[in-house]
C-alpha positions as CSV (number, residue, x, y, z in Angstrom):
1,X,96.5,111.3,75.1
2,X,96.8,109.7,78.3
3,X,97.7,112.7,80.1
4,X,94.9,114.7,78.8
5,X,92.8,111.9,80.4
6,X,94.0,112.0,83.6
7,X,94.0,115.5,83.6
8,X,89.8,115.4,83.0
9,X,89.6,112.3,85.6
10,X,92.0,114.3,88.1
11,X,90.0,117.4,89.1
12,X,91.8,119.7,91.5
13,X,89.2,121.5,94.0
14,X,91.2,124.1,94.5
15,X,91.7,125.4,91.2
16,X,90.6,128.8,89.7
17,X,89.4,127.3,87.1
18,X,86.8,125.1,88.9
19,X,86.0,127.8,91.8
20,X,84.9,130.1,88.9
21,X,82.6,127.4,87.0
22,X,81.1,126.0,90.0
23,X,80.6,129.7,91.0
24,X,78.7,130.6,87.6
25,X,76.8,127.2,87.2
26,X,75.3,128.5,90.9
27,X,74.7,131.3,89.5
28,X,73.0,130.6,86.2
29,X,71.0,127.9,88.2
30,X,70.0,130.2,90.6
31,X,69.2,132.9,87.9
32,X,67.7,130.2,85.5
33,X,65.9,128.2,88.3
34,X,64.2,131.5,89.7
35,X,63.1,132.8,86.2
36,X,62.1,130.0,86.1
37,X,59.7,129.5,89.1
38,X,58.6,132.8,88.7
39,X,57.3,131.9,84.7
40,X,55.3,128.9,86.2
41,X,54.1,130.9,88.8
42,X,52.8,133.5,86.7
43,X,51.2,131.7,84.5
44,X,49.6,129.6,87.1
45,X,48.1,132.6,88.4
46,X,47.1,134.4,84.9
47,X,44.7,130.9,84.4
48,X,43.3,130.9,87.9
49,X,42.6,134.7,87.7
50,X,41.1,134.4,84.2
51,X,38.9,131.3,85.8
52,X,38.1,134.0,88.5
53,X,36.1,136.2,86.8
54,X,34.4,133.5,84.8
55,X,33.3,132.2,87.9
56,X,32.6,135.9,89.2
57,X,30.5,136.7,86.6
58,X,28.1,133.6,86.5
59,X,28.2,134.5,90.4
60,X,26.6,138.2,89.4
61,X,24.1,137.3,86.7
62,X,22.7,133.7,88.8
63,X,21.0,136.1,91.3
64,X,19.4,138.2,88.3
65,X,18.2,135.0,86.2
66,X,16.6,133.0,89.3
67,X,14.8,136.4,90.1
68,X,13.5,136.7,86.4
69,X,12.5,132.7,86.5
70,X,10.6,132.9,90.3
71,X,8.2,135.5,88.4
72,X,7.4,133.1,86.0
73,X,6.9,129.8,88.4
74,X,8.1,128.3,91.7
75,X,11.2,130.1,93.3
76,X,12.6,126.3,93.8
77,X,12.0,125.4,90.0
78,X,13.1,128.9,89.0
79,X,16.4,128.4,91.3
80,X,17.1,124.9,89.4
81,X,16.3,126.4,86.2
82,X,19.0,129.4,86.6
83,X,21.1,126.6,87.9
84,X,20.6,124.5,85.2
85,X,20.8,127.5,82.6
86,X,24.1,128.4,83.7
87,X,25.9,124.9,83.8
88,X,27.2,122.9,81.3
89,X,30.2,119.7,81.1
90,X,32.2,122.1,82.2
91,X,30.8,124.4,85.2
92,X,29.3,123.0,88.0
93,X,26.9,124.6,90.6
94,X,25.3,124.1,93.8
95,X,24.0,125.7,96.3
96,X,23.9,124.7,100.2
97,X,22.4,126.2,103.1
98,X,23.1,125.0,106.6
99,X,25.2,122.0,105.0
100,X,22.4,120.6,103.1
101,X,22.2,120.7,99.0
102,X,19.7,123.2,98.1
103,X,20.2,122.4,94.6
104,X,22.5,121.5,91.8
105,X,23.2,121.6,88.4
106,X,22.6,118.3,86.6
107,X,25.8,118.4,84.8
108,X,26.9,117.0,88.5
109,X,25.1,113.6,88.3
110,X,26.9,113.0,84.9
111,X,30.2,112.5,87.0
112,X,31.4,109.6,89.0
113,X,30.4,109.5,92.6
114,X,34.2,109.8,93.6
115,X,34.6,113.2,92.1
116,X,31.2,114.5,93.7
117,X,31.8,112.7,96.6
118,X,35.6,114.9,96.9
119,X,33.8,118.1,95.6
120,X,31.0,117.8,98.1
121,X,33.7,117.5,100.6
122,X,35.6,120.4,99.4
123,X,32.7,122.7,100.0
124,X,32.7,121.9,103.7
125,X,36.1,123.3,104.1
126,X,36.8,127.3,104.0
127,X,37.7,127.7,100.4
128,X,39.5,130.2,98.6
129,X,39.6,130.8,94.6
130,X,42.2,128.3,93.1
131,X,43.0,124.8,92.1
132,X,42.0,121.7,93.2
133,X,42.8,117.8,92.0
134,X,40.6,115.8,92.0
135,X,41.2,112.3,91.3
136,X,42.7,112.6,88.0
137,X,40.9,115.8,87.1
138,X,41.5,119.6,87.9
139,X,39.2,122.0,89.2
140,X,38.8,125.4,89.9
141,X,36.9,125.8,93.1
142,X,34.9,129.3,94.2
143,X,32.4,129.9,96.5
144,X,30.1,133.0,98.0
145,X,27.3,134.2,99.2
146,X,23.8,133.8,97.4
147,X,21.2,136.5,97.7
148,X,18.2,137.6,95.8
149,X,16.7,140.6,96.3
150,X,17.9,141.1,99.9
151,X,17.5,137.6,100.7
152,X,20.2,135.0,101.5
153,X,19.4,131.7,100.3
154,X,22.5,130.3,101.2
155,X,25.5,129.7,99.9
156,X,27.1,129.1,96.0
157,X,29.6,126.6,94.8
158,X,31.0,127.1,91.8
159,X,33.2,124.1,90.2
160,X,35.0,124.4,86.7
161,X,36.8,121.8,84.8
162,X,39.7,122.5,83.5
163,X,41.5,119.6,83.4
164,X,42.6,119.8,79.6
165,X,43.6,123.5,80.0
166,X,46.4,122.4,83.4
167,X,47.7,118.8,81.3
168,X,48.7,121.6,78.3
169,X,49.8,123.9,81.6
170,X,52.1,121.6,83.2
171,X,53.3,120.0,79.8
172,X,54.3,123.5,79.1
173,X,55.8,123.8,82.7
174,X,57.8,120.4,81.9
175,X,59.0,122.1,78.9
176,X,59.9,124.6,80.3
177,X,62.0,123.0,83.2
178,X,63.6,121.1,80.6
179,X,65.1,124.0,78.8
180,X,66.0,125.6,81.7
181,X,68.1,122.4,82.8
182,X,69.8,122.4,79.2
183,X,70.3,126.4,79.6
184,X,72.2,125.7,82.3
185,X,74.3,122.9,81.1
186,X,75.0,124.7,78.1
187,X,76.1,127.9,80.0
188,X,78.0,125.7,82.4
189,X,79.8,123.6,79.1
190,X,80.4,127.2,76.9
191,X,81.6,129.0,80.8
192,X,84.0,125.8,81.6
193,X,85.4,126.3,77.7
194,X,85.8,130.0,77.5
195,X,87.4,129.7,81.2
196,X,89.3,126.9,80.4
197,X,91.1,128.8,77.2
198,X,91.2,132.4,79.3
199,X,93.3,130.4,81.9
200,X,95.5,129.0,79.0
201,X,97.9,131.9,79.2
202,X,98.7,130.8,83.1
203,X,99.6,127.5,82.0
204,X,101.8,128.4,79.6
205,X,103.6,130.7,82.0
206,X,103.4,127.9,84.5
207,X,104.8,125.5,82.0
208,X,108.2,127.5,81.1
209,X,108.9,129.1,84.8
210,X,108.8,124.9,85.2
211,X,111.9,124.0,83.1
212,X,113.8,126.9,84.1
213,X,117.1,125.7,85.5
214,X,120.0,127.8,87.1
215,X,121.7,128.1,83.7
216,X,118.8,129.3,81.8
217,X,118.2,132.1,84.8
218,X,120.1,134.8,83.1
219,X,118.6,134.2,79.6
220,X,114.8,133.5,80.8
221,X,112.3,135.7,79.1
222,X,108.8,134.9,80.0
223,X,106.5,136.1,77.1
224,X,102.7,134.6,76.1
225,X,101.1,135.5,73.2
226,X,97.4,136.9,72.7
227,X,97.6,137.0,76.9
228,X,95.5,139.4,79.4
229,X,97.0,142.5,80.1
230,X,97.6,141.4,83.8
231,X,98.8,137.8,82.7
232,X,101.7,139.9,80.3
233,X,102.5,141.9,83.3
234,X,103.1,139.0,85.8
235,X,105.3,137.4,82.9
236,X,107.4,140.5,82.9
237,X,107.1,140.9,86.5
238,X,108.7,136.6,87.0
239,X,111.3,137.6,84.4
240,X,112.7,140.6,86.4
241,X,112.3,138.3,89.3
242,X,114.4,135.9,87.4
243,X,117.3,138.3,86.3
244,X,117.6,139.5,90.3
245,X,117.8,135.9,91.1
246,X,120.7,135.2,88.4
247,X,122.7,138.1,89.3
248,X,122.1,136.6,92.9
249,X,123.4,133.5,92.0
250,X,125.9,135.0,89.9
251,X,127.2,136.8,93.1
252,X,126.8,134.3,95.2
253,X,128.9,131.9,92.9
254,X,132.1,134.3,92.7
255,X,132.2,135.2,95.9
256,X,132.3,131.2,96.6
257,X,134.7,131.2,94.1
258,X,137.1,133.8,94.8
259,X,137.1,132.9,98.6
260,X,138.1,129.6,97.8
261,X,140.8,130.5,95.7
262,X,142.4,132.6,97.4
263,X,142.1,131.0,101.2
264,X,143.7,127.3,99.4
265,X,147.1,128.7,98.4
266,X,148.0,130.2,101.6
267,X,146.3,127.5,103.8
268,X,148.2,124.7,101.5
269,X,151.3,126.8,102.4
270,X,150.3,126.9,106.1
271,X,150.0,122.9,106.4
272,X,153.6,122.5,104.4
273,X,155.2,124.9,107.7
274,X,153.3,122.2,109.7
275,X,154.3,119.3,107.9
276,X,157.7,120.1,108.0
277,X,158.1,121.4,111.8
278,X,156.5,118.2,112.8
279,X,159.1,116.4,110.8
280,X,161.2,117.7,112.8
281,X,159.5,116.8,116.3
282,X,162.0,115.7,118.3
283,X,162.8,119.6,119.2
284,X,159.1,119.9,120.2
285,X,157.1,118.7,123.7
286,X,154.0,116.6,123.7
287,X,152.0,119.8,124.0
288,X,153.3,121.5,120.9
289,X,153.3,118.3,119.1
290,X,149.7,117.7,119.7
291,X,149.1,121.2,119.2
292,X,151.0,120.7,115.5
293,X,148.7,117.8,114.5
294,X,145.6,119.3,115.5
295,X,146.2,122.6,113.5
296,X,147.4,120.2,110.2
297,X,144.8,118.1,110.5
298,X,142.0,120.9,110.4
299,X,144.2,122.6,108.0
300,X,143.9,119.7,105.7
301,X,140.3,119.5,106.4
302,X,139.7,123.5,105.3
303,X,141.7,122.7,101.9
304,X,139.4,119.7,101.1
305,X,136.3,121.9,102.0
306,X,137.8,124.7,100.0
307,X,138.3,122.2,97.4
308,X,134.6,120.8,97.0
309,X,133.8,124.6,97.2
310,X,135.7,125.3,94.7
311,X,135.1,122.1,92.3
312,X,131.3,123.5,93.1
313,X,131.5,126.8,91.7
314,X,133.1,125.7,88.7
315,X,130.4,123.2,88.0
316,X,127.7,125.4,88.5
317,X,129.4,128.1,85.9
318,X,130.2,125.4,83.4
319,X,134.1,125.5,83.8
320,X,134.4,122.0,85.6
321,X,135.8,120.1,82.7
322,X,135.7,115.8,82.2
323,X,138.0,114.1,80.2
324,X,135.5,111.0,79.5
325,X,136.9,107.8,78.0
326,X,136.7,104.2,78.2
327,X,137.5,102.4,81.4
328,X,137.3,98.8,82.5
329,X,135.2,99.8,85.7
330,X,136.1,96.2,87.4
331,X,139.9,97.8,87.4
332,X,138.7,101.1,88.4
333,X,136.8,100.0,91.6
334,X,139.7,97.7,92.6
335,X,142.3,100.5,92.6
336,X,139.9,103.0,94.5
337,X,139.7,100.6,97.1
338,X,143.1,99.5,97.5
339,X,143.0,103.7,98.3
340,X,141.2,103.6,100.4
341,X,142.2,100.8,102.4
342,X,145.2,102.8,103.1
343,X,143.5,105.5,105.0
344,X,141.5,103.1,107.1
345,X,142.1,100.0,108.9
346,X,137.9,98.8,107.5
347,X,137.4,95.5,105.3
348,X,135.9,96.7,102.3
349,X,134.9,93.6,99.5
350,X,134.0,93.8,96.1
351,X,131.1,91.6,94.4
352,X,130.9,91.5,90.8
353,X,128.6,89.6,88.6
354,X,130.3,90.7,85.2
355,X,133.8,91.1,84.1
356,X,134.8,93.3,82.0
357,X,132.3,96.4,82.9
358,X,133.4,98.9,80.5
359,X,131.8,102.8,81.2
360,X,132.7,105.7,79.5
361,X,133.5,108.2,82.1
362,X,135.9,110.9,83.9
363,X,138.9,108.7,85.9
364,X,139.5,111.1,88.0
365,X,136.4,112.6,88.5
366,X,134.8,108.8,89.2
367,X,137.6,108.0,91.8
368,X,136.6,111.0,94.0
369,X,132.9,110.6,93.7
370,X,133.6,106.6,95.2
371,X,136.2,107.9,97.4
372,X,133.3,110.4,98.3
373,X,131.0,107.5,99.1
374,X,133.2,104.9,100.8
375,X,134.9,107.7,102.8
376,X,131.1,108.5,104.2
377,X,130.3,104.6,104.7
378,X,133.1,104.4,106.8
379,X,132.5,107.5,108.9
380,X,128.7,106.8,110.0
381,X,129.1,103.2,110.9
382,X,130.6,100.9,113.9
383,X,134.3,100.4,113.9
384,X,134.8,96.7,112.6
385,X,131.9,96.4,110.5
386,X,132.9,95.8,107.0
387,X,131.8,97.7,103.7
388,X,131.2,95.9,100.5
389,X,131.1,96.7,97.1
390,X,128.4,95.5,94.0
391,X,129.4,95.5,90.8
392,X,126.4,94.6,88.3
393,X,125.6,95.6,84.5
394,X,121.5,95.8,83.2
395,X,122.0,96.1,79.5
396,X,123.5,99.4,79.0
397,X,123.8,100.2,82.7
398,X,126.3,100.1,84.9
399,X,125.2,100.0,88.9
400,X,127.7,100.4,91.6
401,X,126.3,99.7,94.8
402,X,128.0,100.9,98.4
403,X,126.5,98.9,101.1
404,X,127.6,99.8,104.6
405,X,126.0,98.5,108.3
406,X,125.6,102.0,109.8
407,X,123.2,104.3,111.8
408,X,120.9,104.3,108.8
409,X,119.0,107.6,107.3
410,X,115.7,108.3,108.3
411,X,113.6,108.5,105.2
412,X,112.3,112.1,105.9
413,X,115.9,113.2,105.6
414,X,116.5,110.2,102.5
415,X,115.5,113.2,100.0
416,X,118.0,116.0,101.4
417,X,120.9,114.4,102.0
418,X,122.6,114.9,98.2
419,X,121.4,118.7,99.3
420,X,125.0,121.2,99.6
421,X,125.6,121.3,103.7
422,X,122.8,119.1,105.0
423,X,123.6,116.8,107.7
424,X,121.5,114.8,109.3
425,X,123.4,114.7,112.9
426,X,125.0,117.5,113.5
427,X,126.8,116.7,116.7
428,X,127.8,113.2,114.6
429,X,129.1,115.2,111.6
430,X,130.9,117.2,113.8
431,X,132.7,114.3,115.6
432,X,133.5,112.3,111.9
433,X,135.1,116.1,110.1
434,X,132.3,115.9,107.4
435,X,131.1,119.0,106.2
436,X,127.9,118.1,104.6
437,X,129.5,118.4,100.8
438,X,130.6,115.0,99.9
439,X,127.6,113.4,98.7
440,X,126.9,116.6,97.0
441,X,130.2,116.1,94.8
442,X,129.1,112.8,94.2
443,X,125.2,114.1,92.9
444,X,127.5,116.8,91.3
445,X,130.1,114.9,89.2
446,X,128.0,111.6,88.2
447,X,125.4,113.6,86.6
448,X,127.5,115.8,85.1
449,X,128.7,112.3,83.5
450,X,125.2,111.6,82.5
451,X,124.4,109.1,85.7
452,X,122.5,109.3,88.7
453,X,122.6,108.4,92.1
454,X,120.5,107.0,95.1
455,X,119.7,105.9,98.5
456,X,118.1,103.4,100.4
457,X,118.6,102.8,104.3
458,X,116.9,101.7,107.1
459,X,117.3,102.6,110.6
460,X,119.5,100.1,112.6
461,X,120.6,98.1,109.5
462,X,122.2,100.5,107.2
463,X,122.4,102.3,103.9
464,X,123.1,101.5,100.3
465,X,124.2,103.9,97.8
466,X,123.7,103.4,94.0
467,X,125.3,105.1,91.3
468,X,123.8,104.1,88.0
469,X,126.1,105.2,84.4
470,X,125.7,104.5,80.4
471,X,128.2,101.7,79.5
């Protein structure tokens, strides 16, 4: 549950899956949004033009009605009375000749002075056919030229109110901006579902290419039901990929294997002829014994690389066997020191908080994975510096802790160094015989005993390495 959680708080903005719902949700808003604006601009336009010939046809008959009133009395009271005739609450009229009020409809002087007073000052202005607020009321404001037969009398304003008609307008226009808003989130919510469950098929893929390890390469098959056609085909594509990289490996293993099976018998056989000729060194001069101990010593150093190739390959095919049983660890540590204090003139200590320790583990296989570790603490730090030992148990843990006063690790190389042939300092490896294997050995045989191991250093003060196994 949690992880679903952090998976909706945790977006990634470079995922397929949000590039192509942020790409339709533009899309539907622009769709959406300009189907919108065009609707309201439409309709806007259908009212003003069907306000437009209202107003154009009171504009044709006014100039027909004052001529049929002027017959009957004054041309001023017949132009009021076709005024008047023609307006109502609704439609307003006036008519003004050089900026002066010829005459109006009456229906004017039923509104407040404000609205006149903004109307009047309309008219001033070059007007065109449309709408007009005024205060809180809407108008639809047209104007043109007044003529009776042949004769201008100036110029007529027609106002009409249609206030009620654009509140049910834009309440429709609200309406419809709010359904277009919740089209778009429901596009957006049914596109981010259906994309969500068409990209399913990749994290499944993604899922099982991510627990793959070296021994399942051979057997991997990559398969996801009710998936695209192209989604199937890169699944059959990564298992091909798969099988190549297993019979790589595969390949890659043996030849390991062979090689260093068949170099360590003769080379072993080389450094006994050495052994023995410089037991007998009094027939040799200083050049040939130096000579002698130079070719042993790199001899012996081949066999032990051969050896950790070898031990290796076998682990990585399965065939490196443990023998795990119960050992006093305490005893354990105190022996493989004892060995190696025989190999190096170094004070190496032992802390303990706890006694007995017991683990459940491979002897021989543990002794050569702390051989492995005290070997490199004395290699990479100053001659005379001691090395020291921790012995501790956290309930069904054991932790074994080699402290040394070295060079330190730099922690951008902290996360390689268990890697097979990665050293750090070269030229220093090359000085001190390693040959970047022995810290994988350890990694190698403690988890194959079901522990793990660590590092923590610091530059100029030294390292710490931790083993960690079930008691």
């Amino acid at each position: 549950m949690n992880q679903t959680k952090k998976k909706w708080i945790y977006l990634d903005p470079f995922s397929l899956q949000l590039r192509i719902t942020v790409g339709i949700a533009t899309f539907s808003a622009l769709i959406l949004g300009s189907f919108a604006a065009w609707t309201r601009w439409k309709m806007q336009q259908f009212l003003i033009d069907s306000y437009k010939q209202n107003i154009e046809q009171i504009t044709q008959r006014l100039p027909h009605d004052i001529q049929i009133y002027s017959e009957m009395m004054q041309p001023e009271t017949g132009l009021q009375k076709a005024i008047d005739n023609l307006g109502n609450t609704k439609i307003l009229l006036w008519v003004k000749s050089d900026n002066k009020i010829l005459v109006k409809s009456i229906t004017l002087d039923l509104l407040s002075d404000s609205i006149v007073t903004q109307l009047m000052s309309l008219s001033n202005m070059q007007i065109k056919a449309q709408i007009y607020k005024v205060n809180q009321s809407y108008f639809v404001l047209s104007s043109g030229s007044l003529q009776v037969q042949g004769k201008l009398l100036g110029k007529l304003f027609v106002a009409q109110d249609i206030t009620r008609e654009q509140t049910v307008f834009m309440a429709m226009v609200q309406s419809l901006n709010i359904a277009s808003i919740s089209a778009i989130i429901l596009t957006i919510a049914i596109m981010t579902f259906y994309i969500r469950r068409s990209l399913q098929p990749l994290r499944q893929l993604n899922q099982m290419t991510s627990v793959i390890s070296i021994k399942d390469l051979g057997q991997a098959q990559l398969y996801v039901d009710n998936a695209p056609s192209e989604v199937k085909e890169l699944a059959q594509t990564l298992t091909m990929l798969l099988s190549r990289l297993w019979q790589s490996w595969e390949q890659e293993r043996e030849f390991v294997s062979n090689v260093s099976h068949e170099l360590r018998t003769p080379l072993t056989i080389v450094h006994g002829y050495l052994q023995s000729v410089l037991r007998r060194q009094n027939n040799l001069t200083e050049t040939q014994q130096e000579a002698l101990e130079t070719a042993a010593s790199e001899t012996e150093r081949t066999i032990r690389l051969l050896q950790d190739l070898l031990d290796l390959a076998r682990a990585d095919s399965g065939y490196l066997h443990f023998q795990m049983k119960s050992y006093v660890l305490n005893d354990l540590i105190e022996e493989v020191v004892m060995m190696a204090q025989k190999y190096s003139d170094r004070l190496i200590t032992i802390e303990s908080t706890s006694y007995p320790i017991e683990i459940k583990a491979d002897y021989s296989r543990l002794k050569q994975a702390l051989l492995n570790l005290i070997d490199n603490a004395i290699k990479y730090s100053d001659a005379g510096t001691p090395v020291s030992i921790k012995l501790n148990q956290i309930y069904d843990k054991a932790i074994i802790q080699v402290f040394d006063r070295g060079y330190g690790i730099p922690l951008q190389y902290q996360t390689r160094i268990f890697e097979r042939f990665y050293r750090v300092d070269e030229s220093r490896s090359q000085t001190t015989g390693g040959s970047g294997l022995g810290l994988s050995i350890v990694k190698t045989l403690v988890e194959a005993m079901g522990g793990s191991v660590s590092v923590q250093s610091k530059l100029g003060e030294g390292s710490v390495f931790t083993i960690t196994l079930p008691t």
